[in-house]
mmCIF file of the N, C-alpha and C atoms, coordinates in Angstrom:
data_MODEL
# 
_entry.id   MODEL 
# 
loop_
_atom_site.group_PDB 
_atom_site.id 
_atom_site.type_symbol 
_atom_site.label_atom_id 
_atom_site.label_alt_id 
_atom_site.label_comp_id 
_atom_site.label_asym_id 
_atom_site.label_entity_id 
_atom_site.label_seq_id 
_atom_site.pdbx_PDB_ins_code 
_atom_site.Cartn_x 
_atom_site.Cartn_y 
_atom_site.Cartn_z 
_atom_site.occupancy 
_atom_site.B_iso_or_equiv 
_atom_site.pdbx_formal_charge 
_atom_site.auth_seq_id 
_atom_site.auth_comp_id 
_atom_site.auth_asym_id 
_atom_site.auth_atom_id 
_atom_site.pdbx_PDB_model_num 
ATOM 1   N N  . UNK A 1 1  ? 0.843   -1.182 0.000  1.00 0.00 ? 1  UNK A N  1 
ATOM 2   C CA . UNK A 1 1  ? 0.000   0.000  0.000  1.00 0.00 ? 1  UNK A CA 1 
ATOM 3   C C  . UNK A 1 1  ? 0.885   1.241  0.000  1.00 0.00 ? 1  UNK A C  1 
ATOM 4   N N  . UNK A 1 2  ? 0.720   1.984  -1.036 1.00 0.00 ? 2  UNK A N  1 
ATOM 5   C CA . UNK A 1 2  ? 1.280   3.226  -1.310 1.00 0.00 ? 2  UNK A CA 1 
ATOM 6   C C  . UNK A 1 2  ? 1.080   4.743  -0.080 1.00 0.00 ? 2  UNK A C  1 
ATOM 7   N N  . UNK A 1 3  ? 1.823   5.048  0.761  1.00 0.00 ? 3  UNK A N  1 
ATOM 8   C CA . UNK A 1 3  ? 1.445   6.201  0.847  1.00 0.00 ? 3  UNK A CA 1 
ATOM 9   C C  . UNK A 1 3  ? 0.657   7.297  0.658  1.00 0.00 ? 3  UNK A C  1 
ATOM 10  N N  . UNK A 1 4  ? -0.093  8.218  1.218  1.00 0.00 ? 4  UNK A N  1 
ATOM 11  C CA . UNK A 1 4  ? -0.731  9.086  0.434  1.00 0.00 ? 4  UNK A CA 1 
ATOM 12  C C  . UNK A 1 4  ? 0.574   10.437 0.060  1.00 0.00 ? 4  UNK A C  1 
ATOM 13  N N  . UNK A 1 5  ? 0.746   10.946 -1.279 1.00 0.00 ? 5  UNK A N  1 
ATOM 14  C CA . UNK A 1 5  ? 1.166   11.839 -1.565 1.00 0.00 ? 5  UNK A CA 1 
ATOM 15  C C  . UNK A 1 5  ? 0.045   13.105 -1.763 1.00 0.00 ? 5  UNK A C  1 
ATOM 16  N N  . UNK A 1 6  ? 0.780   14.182 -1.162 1.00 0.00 ? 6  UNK A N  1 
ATOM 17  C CA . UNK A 1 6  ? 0.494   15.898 -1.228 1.00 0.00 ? 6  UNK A CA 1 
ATOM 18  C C  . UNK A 1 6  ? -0.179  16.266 -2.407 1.00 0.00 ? 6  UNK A C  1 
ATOM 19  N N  . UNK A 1 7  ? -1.227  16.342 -3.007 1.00 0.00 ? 7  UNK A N  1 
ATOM 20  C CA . UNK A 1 7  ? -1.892  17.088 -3.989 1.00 0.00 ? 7  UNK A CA 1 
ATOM 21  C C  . UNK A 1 7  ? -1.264  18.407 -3.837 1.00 0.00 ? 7  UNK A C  1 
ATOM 22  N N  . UNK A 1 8  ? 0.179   19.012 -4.766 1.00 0.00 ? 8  UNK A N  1 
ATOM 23  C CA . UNK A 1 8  ? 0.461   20.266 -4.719 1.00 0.00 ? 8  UNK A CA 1 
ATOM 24  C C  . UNK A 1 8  ? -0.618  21.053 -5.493 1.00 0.00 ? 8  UNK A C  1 
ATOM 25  N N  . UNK A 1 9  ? -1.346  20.606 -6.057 1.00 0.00 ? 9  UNK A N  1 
ATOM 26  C CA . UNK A 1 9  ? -2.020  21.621 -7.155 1.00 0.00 ? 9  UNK A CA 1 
ATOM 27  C C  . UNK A 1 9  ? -3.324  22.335 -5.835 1.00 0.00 ? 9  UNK A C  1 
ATOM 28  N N  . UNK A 1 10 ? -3.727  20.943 -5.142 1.00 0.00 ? 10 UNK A N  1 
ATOM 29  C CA . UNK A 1 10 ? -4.585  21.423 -4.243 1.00 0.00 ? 10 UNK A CA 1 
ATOM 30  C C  . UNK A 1 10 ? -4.058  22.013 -3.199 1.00 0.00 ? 10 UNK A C  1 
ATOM 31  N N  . UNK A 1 11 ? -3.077  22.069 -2.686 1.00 0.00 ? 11 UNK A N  1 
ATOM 32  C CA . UNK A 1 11 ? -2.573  22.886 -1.648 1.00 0.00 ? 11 UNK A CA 1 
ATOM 33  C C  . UNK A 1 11 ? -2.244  23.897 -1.941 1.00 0.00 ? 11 UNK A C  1 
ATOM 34  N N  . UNK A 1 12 ? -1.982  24.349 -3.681 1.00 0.00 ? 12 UNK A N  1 
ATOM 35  C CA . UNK A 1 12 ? -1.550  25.581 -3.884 1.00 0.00 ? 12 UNK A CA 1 
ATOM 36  C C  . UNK A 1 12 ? -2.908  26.726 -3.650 1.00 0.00 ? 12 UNK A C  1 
ATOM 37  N N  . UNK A 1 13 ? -3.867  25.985 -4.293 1.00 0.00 ? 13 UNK A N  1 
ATOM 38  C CA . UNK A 1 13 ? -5.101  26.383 -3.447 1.00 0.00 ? 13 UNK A CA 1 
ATOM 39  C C  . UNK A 1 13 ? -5.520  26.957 -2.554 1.00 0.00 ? 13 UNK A C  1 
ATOM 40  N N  . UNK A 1 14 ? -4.882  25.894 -1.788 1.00 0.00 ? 14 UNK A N  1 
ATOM 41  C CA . UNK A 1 14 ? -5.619  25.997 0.208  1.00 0.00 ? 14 UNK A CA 1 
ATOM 42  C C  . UNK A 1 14 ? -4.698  27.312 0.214  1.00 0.00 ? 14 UNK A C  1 
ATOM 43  N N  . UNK A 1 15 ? -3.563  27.393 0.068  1.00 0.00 ? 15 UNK A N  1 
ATOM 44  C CA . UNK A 1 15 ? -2.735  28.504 0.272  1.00 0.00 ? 15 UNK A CA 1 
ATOM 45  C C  . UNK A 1 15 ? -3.130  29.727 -0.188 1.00 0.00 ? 15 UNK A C  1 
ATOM 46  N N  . UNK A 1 16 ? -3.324  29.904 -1.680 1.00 0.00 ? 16 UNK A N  1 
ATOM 47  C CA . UNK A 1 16 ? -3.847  30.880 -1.966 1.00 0.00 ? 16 UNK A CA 1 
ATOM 48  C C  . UNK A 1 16 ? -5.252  31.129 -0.860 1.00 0.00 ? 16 UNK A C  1 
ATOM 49  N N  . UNK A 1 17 ? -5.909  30.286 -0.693 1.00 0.00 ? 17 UNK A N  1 
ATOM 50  C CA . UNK A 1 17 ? -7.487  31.153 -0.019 1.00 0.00 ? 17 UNK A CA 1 
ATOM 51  C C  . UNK A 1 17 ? -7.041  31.598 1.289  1.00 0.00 ? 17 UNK A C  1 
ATOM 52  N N  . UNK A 1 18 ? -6.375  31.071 1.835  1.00 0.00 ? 18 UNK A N  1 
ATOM 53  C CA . UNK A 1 18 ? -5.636  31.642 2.932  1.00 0.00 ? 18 UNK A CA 1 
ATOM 54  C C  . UNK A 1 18 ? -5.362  32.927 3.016  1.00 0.00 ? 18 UNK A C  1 
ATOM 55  N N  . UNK A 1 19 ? -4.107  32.698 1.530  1.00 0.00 ? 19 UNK A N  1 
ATOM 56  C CA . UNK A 1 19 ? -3.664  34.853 1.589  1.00 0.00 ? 19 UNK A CA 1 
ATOM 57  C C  . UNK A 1 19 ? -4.622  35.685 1.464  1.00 0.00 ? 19 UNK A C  1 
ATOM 58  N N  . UNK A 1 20 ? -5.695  34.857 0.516  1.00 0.00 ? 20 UNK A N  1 
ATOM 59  C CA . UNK A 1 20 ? -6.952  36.028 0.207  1.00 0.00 ? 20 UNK A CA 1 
ATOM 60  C C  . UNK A 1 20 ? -7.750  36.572 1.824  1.00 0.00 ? 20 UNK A C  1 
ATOM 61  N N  . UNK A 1 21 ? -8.073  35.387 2.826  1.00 0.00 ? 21 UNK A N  1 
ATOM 62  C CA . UNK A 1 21 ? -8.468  35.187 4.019  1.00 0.00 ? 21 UNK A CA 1 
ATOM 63  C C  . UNK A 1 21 ? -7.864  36.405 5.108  1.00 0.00 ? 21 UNK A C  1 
ATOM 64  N N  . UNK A 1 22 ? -6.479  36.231 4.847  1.00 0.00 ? 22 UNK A N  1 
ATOM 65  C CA . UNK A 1 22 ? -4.980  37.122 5.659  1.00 0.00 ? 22 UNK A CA 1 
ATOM 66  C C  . UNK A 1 22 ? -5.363  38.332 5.096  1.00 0.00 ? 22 UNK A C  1 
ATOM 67  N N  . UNK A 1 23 ? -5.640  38.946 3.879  1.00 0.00 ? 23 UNK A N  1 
ATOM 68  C CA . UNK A 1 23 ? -5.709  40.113 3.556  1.00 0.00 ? 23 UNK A CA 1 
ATOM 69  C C  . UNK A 1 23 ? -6.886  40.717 4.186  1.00 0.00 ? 23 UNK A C  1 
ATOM 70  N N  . UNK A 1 24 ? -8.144  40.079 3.670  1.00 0.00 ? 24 UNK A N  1 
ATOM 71  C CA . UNK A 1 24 ? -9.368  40.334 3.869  1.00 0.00 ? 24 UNK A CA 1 
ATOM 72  C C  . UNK A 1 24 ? -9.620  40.636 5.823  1.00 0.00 ? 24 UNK A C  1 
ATOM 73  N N  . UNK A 1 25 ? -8.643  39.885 6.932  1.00 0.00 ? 25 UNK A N  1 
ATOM 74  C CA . UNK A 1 25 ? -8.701  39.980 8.334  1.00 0.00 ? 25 UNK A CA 1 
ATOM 75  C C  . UNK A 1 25 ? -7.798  41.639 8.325  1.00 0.00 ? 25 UNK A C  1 
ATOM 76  N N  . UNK A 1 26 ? -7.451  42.015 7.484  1.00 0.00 ? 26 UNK A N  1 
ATOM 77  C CA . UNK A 1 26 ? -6.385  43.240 7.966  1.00 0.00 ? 26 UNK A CA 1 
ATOM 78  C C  . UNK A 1 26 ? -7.272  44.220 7.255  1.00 0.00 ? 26 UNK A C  1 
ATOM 79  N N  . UNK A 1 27 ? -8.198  44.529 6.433  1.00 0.00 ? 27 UNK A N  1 
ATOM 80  C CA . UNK A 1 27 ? -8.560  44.933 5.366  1.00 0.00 ? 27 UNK A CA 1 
ATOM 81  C C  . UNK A 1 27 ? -10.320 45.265 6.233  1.00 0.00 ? 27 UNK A C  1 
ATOM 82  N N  . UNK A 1 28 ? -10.703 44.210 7.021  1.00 0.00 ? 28 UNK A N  1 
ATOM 83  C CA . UNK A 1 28 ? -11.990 44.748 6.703  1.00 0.00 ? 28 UNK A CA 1 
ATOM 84  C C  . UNK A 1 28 ? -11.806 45.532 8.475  1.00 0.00 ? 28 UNK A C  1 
ATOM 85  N N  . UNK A 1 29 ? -11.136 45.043 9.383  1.00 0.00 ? 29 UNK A N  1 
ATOM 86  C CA . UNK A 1 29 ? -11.219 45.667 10.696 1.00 0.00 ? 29 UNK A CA 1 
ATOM 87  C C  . UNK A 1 29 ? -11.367 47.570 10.532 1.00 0.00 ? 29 UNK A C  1 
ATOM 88  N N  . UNK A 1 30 ? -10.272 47.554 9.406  1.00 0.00 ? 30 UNK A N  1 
ATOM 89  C CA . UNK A 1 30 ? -9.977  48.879 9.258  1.00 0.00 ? 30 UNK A CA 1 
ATOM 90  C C  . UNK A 1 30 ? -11.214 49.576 9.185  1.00 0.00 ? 30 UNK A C  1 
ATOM 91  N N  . UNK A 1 31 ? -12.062 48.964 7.828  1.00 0.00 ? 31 UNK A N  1 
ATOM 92  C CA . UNK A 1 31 ? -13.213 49.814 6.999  1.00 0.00 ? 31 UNK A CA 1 
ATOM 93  C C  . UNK A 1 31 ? -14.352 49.816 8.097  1.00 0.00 ? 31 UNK A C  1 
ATOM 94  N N  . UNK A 1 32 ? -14.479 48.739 9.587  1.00 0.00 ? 32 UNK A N  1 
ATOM 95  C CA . UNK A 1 32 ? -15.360 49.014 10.280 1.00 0.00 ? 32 UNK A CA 1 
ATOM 96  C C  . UNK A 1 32 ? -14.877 49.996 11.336 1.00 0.00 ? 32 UNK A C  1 
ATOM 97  N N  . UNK A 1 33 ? -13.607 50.146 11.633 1.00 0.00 ? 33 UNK A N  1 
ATOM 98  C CA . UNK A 1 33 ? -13.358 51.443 12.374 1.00 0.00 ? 33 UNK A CA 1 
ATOM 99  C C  . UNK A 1 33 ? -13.779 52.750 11.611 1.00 0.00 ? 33 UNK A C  1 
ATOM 100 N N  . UNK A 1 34 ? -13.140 52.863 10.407 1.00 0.00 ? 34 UNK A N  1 
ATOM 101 C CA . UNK A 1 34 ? -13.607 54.040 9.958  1.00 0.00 ? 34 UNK A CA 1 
ATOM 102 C C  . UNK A 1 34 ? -15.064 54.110 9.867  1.00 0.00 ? 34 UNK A C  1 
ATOM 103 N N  . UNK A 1 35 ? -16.136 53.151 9.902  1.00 0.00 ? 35 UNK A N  1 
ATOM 104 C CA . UNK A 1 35 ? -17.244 53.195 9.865  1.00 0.00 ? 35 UNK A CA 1 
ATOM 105 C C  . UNK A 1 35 ? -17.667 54.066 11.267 1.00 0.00 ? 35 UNK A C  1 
ATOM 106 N N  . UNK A 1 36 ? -17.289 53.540 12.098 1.00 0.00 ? 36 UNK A N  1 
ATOM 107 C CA . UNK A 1 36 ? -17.345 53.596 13.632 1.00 0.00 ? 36 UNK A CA 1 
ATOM 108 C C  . UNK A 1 36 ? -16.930 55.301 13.914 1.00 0.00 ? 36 UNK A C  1 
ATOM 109 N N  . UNK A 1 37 ? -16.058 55.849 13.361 1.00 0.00 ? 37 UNK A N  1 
ATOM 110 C CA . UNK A 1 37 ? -15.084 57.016 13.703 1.00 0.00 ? 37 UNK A CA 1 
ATOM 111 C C  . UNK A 1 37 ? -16.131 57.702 13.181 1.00 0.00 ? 37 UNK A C  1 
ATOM 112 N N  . UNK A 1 38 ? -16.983 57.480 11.810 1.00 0.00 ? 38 UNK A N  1 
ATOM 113 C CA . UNK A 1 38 ? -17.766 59.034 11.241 1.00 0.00 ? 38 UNK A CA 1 
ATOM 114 C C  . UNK A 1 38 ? -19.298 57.994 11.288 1.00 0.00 ? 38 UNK A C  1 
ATOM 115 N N  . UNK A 1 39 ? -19.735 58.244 12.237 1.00 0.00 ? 39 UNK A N  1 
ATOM 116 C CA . UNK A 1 39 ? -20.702 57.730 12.510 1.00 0.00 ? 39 UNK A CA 1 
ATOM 117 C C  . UNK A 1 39 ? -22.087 58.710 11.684 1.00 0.00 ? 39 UNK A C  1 
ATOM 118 N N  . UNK A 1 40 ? -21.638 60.237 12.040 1.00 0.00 ? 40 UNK A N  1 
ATOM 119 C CA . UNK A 1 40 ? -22.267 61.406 11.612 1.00 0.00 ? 40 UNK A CA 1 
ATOM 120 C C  . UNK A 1 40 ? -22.607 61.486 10.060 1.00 0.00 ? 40 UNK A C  1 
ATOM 121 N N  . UNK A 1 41 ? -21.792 60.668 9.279  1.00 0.00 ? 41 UNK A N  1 
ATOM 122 C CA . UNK A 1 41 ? -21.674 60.299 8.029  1.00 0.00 ? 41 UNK A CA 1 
ATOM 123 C C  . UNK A 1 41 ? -22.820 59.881 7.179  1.00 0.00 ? 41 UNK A C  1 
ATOM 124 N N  . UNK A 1 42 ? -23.240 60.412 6.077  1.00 0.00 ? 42 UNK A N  1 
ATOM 125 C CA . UNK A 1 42 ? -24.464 59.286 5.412  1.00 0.00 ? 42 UNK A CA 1 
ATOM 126 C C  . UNK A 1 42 ? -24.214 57.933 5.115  1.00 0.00 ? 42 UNK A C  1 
ATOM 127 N N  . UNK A 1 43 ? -23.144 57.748 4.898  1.00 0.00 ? 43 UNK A N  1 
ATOM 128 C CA . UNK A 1 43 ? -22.687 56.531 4.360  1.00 0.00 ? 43 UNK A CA 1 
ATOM 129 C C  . UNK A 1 43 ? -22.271 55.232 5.028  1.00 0.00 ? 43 UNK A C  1 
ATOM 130 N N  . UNK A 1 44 ? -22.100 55.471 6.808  1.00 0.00 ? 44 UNK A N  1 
ATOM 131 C CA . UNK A 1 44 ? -22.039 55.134 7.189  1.00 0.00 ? 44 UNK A CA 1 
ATOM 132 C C  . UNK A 1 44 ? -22.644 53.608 7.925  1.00 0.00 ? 44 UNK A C  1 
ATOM 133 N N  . UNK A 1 45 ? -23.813 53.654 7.721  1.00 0.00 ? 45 UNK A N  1 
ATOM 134 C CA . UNK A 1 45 ? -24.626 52.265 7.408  1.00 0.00 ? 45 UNK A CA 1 
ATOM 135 C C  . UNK A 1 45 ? -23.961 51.181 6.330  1.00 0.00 ? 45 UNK A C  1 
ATOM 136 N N  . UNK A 1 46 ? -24.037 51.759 4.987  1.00 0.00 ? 46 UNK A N  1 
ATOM 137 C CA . UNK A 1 46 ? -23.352 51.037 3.985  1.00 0.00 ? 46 UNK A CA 1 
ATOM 138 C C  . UNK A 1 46 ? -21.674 50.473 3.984  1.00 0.00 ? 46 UNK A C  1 
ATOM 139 N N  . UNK A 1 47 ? -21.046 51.802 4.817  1.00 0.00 ? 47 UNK A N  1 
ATOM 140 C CA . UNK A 1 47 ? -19.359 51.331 5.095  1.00 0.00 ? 47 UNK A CA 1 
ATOM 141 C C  . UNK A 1 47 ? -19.359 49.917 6.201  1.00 0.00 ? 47 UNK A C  1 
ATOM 142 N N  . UNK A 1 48 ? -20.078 50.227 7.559  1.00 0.00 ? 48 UNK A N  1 
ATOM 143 C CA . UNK A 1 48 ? -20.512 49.369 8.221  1.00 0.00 ? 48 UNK A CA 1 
ATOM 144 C C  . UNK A 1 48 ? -20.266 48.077 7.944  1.00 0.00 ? 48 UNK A C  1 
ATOM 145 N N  . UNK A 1 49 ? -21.799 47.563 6.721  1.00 0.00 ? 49 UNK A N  1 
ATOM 146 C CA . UNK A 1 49 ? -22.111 46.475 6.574  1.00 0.00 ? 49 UNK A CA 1 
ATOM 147 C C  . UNK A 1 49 ? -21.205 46.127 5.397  1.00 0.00 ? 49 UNK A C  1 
ATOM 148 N N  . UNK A 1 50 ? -20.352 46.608 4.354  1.00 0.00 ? 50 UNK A N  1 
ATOM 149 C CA . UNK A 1 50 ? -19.472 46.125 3.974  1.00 0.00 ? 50 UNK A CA 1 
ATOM 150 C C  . UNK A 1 50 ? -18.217 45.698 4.953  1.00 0.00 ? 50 UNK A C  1 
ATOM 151 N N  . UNK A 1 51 ? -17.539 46.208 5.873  1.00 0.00 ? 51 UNK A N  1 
ATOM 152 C CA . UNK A 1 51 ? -16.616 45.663 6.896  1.00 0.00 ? 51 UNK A CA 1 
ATOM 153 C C  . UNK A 1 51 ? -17.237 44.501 7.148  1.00 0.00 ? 51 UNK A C  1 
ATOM 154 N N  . UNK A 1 52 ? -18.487 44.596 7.852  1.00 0.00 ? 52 UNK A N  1 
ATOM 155 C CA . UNK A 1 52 ? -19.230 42.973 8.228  1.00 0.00 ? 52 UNK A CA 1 
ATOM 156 C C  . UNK A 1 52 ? -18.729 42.324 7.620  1.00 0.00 ? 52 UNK A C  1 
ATOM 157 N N  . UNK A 1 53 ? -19.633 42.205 6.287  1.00 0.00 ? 53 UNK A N  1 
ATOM 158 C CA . UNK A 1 53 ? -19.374 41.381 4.625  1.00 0.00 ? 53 UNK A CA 1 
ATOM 159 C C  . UNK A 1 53 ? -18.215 40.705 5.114  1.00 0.00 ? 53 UNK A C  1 
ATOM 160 N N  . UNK A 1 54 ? -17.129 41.974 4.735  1.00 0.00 ? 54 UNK A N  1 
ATOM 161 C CA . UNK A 1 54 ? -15.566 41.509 4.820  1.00 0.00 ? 54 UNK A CA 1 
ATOM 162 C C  . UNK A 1 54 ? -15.055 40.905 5.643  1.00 0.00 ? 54 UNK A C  1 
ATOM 163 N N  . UNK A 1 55 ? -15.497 41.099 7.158  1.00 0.00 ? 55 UNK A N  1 
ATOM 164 C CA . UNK A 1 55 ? -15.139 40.116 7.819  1.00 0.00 ? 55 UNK A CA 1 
ATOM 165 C C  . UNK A 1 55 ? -15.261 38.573 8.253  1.00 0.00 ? 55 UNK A C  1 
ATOM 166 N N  . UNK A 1 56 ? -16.825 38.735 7.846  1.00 0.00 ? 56 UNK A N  1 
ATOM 167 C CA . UNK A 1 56 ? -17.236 37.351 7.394  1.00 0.00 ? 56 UNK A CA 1 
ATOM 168 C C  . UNK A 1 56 ? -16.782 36.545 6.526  1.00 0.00 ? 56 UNK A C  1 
ATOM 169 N N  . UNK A 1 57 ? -16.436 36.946 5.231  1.00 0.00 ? 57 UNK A N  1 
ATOM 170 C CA . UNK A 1 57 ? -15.809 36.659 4.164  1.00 0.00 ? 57 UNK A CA 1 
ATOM 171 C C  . UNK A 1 57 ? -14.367 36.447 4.618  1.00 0.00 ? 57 UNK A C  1 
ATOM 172 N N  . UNK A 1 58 ? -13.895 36.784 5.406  1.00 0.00 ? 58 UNK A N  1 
ATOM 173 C CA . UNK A 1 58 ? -12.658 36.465 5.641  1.00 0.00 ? 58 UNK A CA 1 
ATOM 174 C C  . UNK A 1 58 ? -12.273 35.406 6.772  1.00 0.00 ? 58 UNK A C  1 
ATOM 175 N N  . UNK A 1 59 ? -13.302 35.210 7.621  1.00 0.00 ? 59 UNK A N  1 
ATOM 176 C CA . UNK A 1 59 ? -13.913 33.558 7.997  1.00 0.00 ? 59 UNK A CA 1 
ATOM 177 C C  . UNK A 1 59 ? -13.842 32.565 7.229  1.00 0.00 ? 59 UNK A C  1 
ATOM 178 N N  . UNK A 1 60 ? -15.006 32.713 6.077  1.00 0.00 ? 60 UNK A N  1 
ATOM 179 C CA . UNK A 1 60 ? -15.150 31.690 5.720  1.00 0.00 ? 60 UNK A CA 1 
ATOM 180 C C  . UNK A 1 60 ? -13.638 30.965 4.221  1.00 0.00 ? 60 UNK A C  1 
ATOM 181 N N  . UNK A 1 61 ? -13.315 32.158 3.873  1.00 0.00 ? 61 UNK A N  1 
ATOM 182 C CA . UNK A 1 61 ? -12.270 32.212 3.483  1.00 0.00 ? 61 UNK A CA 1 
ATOM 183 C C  . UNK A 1 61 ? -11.204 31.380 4.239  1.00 0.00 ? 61 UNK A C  1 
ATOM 184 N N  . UNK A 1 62 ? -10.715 31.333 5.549  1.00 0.00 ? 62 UNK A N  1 
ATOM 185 C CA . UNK A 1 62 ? -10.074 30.860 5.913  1.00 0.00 ? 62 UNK A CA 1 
ATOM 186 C C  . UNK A 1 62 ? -10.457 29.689 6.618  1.00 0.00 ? 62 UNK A C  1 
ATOM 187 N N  . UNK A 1 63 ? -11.599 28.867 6.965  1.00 0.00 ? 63 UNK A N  1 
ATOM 188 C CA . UNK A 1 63 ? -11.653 27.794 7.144  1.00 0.00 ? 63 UNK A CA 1 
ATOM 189 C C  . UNK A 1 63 ? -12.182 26.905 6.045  1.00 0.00 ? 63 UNK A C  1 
ATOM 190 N N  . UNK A 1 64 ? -12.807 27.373 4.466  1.00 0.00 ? 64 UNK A N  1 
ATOM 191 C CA . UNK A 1 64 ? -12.361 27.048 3.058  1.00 0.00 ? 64 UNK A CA 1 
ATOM 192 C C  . UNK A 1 64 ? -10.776 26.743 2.804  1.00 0.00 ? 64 UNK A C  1 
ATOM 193 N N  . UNK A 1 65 ? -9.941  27.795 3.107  1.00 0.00 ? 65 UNK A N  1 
ATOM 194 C CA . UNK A 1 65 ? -8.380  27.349 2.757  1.00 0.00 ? 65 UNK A CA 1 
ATOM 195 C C  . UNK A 1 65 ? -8.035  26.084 4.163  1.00 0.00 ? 65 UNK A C  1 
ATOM 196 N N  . UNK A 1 66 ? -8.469  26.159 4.809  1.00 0.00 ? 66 UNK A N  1 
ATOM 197 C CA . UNK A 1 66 ? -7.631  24.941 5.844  1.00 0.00 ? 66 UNK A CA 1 
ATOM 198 C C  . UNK A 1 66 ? -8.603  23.988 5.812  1.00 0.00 ? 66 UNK A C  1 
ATOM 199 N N  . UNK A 1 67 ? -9.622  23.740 4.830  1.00 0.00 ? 67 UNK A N  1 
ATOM 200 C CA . UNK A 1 67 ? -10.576 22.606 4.420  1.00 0.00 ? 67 UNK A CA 1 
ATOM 201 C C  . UNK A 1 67 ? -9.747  22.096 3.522  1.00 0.00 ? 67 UNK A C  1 
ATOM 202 N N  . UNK A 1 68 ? -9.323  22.654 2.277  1.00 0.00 ? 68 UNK A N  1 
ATOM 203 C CA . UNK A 1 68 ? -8.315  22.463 1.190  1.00 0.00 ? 68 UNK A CA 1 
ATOM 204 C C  . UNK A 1 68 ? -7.207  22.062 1.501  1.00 0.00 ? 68 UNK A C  1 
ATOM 205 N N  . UNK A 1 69 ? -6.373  23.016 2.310  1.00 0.00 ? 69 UNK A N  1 
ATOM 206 C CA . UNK A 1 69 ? -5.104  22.459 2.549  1.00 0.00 ? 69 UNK A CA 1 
ATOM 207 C C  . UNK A 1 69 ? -5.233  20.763 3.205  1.00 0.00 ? 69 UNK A C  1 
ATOM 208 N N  . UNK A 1 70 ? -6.141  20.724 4.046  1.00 0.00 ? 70 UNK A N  1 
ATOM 209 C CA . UNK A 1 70 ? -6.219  19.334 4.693  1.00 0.00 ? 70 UNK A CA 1 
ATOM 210 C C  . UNK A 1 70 ? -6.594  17.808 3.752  1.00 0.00 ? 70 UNK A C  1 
ATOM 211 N N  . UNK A 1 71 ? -7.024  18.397 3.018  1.00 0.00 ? 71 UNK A N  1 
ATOM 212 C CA . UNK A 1 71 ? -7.697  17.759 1.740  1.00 0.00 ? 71 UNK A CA 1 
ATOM 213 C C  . UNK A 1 71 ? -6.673  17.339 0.717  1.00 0.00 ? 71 UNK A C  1 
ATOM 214 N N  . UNK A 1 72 ? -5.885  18.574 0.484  1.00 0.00 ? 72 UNK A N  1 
ATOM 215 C CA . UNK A 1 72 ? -4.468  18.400 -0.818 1.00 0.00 ? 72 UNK A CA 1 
ATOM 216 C C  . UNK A 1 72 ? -3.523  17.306 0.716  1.00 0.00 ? 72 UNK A C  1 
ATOM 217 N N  . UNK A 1 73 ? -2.995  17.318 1.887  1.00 0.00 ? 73 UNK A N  1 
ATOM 218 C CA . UNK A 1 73 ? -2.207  16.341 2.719  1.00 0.00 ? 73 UNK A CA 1 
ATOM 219 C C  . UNK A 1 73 ? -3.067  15.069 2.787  1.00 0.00 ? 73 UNK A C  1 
ATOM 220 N N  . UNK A 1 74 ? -4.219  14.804 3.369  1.00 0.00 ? 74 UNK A N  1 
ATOM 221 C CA . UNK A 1 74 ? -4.608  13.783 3.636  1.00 0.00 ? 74 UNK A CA 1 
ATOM 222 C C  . UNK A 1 74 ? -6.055  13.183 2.834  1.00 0.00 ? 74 UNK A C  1 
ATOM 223 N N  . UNK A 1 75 ? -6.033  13.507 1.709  1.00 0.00 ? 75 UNK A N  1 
ATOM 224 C CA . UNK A 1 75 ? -7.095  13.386 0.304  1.00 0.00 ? 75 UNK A CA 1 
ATOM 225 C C  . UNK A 1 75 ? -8.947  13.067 1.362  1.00 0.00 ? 75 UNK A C  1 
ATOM 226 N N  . UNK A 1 76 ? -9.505  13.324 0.359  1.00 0.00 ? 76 UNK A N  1 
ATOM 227 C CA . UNK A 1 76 ? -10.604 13.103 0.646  1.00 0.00 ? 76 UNK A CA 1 
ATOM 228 C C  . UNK A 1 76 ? -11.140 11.936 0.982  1.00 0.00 ? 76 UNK A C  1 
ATOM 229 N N  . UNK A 1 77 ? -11.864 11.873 2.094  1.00 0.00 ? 77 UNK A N  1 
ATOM 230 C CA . UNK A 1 77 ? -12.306 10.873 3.077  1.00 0.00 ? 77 UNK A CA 1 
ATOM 231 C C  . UNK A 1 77 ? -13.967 10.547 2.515  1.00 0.00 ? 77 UNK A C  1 
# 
């Protein structure tokens, strides 16, 4: 019985959704502070719930990439 070998193509994957994940955690904190800072703002509802978005998105983003990565090491079960 053969070993399981590393799906690099799929881990290159998991990796990439990761960085997208890493960006999106630095990226959306910001846009809900500034939401937060000009509250007085019209726009402010809409800046808001995009940070949300983004932060959510950057959840699921990152337990998508460490679904993948686990998937390209130890193949699908």
């Amino acid at each position: 019985m053969e070993p399981n070998r590393t799906n690099k193509e799929l881990l290159g994957k998991g990796v990439q959704r990761m960085a997208i994940a890493l960006i999106f955690m630095f990226i959306s904190p910001v846009i809900i502070h500034s939401a937060f800072k000009n509250q007085d703002h019209p726009l402010y509802v809409p800046i808001l719930v995009l940070g949300l978005i983004g932060a959510g998105f950057a959840i699921f983003m990152a337990f998508r990439g460490l679904k993948t990565i686990m998937n390209s090491i130890f193949g699908k079960k």
